[in-house]
Every structure is written in C-alpha cells, then in structure tokens.
C-alpha positions as CSV (number, residue, x, y, z in Angstrom):
1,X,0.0,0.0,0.0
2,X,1.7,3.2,-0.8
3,X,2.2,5.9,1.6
4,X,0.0,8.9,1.6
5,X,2.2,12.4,0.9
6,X,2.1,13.3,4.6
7,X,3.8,9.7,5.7
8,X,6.6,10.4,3.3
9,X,7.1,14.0,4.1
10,X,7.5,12.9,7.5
11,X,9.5,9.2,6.2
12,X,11.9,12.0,4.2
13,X,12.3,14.6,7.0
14,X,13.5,11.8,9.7
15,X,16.6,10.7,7.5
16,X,19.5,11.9,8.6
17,X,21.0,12.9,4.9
18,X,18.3,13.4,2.7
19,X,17.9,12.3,-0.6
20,X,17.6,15.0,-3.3
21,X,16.0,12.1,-5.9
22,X,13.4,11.1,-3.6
23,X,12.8,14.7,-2.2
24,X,12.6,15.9,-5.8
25,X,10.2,13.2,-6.3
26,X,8.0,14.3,-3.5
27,X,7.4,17.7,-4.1
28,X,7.1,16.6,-7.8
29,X,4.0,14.6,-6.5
30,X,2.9,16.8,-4.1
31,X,2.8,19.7,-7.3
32,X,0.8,17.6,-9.5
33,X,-1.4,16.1,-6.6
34,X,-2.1,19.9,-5.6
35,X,-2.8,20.7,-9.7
36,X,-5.4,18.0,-9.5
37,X,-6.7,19.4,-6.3
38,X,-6.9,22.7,-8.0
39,X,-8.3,21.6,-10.7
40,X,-11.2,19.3,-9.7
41,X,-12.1,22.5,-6.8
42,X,-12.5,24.8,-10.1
43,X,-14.2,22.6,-12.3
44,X,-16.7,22.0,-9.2
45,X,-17.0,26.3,-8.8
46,X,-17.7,26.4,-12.4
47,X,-20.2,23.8,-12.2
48,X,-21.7,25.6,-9.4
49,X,-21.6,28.7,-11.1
50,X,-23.1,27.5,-14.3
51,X,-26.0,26.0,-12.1
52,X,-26.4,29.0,-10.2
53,X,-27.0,31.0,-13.7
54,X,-29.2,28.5,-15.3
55,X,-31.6,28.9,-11.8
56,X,-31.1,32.4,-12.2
57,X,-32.4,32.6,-15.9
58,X,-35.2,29.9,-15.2
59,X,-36.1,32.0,-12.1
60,X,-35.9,35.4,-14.1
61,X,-38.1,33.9,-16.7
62,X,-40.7,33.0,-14.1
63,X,-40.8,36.4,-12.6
64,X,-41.4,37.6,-16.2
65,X,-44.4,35.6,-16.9
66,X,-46.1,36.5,-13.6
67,X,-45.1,39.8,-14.4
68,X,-47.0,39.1,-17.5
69,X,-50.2,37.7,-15.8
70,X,-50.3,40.7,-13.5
71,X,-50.6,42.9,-16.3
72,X,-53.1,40.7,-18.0
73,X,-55.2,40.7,-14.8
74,X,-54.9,44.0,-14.2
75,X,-55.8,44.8,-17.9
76,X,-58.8,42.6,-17.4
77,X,-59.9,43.5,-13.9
78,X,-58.3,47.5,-14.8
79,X,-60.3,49.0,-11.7
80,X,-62.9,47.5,-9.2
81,X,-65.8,49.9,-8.0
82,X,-64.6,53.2,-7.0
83,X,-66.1,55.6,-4.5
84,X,-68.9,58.4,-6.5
85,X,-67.0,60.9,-5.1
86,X,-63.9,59.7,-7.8
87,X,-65.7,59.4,-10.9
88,X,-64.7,61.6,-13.5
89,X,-67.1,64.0,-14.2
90,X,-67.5,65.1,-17.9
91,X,-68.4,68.9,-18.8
92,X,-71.7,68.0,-20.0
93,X,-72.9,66.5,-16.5
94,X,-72.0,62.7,-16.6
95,X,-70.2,60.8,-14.5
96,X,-67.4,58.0,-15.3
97,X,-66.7,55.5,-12.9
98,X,-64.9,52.9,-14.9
99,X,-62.2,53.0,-17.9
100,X,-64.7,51.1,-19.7
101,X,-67.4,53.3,-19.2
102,X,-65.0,56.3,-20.2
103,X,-64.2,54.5,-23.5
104,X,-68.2,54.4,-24.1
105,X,-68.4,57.8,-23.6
106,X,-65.6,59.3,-25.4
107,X,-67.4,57.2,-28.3
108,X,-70.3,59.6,-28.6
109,X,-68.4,62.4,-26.5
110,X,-69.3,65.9,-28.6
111,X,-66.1,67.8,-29.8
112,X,-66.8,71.1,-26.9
113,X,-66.9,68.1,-24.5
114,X,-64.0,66.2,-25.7
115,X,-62.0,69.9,-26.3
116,X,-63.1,71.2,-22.3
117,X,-61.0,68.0,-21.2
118,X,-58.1,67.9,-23.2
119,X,-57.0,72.1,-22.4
120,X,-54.1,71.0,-20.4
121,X,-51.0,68.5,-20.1
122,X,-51.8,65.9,-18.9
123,X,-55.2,66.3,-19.8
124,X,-58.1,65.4,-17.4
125,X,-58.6,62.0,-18.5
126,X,-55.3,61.0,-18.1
127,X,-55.1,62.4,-14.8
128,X,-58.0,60.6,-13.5
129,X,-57.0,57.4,-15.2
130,X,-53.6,58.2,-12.7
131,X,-54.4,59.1,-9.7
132,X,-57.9,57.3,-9.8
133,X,-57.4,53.8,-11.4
134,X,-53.9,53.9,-10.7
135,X,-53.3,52.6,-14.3
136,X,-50.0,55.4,-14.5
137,X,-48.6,53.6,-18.4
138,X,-52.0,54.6,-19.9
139,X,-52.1,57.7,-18.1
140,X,-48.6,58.4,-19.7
141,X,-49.2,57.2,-23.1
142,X,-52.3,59.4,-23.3
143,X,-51.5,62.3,-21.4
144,X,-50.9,65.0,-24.4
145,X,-53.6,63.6,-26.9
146,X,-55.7,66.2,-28.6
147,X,-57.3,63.6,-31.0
148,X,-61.0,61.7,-29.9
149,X,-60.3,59.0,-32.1
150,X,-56.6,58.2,-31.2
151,X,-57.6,58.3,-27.8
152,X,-60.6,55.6,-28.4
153,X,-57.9,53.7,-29.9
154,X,-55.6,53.3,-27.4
155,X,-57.8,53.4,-24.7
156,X,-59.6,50.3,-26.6
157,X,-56.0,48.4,-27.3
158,X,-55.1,48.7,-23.6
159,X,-58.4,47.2,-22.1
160,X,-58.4,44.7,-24.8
C-alpha cells in the first residue's frame, strides 16, 4: 500500500542525509497532486456557477411571466368599483366611474366636451386614469392627446 504524501514527508524529514532524488520526487508529487486538487475545486465552482446561472435565468423567466399575468389581470380586472366621489365628471354632467365606461363615452363624446377635457397637459382624462385607477402607463401614453379618435384607440387596445 503506498504511503499517503504526509507519511513520506514525514518518512523524508527523519533521515539523517536526505535524498535529493526522492525529495525531488516528492514535491514533484505533491505539485501535480495539488494541480489536480486545483483543478477538480475549479471545475466544481464552475459547475456551481453554471447552475447557479441556469436557476437564475429559469427564475428570471418565471418572474417575467407572472409579471406578465399581472398585467393581463390588471388589464382585465383595470379598476374594481370606486367611490362616487372619484368618478370623472365630464363637462356635459356625466359621471365616469370605470375606464370602460369612459371609452363608451368618449365614443359619442361631442367635440366642446372632448375639447373642455383635453385644455391641459396631462389632460383630465389622463389624470384621472392616474391618480384614480392607478393605471400610471396609460395615463402616460395618453397624457398629451388632442385627438377623440386616437384616444378611443388606445384606450380600446389597452383594455383589450
């Protein structure tokens, strides 16, 4: 059975004139026995490593598509009921209380009605579709229209 390195280090180190070929030898051994050591520990880091980013991108790509599904539910749901005192109330006397509703509306809005709302930037529908649904990417995607029908357009893509 051969000797493990430590044995021999401490078999060489007890002679009383050592022997520069069997010394030579051992710390020959003891280099390439470290190299393997080395090597196998790095192999097993990249490994790890390698595993680590493959659970990162299969994590990352599970965030996404609940990511996804909350925007998909929130496009769907978009608001629940809202308190009367928050509905958007158009120039001509009605109230909104959905971005549905609102959509309907803007459908048969007349032009002094539709103008009234859109004076400012952001204009008032964006600002209630903001602060009041809390659905802030529509509110910034629509926030300097002048035009009815672009508006109805990308109002209708969004809740689609």
């Amino acid at each position: 059975m051969e000797d493990s390195l430590k044995e021999k280090f401490i078999k060489l180190s007890k002679q009383p004139t050592p022997d520069s070929k069997k010394f030579e030898d051992f710390l020959y051994e003891v280099k390439v026995n470290l190299k393997k050591e080395v090597e196998s520990e790095l192999n097993s880091l990249k490994n790890k490593i390698e595993q680590e980013r493959k659970d990162n991108e299969k994590f990352l790509r599970y965030l996404s598509k609940v990511e996804d599904r909350l925007k998909n539910l929130e496009k769907k749901q978009l608001h629940g009921p809202i308190h009367p005192e928050l509905y958007f109330k158009l120039k001509n006397g009605a109230k909104v209380s959905s971005i549905h509703e609102l959509l309907t509306f803007l459908k048969d809005m007349d032009e002094t009605t539709f103008n009234h709302h859109i004076t400012s930037i952001p204009n008032d529908f964006s600002l209630w579709i903001k602060d009041v649904l809390k659905l802030k990417d529509l509110a910034e995607e629509i926030k300097s229209l002048k035009n009815k029908d672009k508006l109805i357009t990308i109002i209708s893509e969004y809740i689609e």
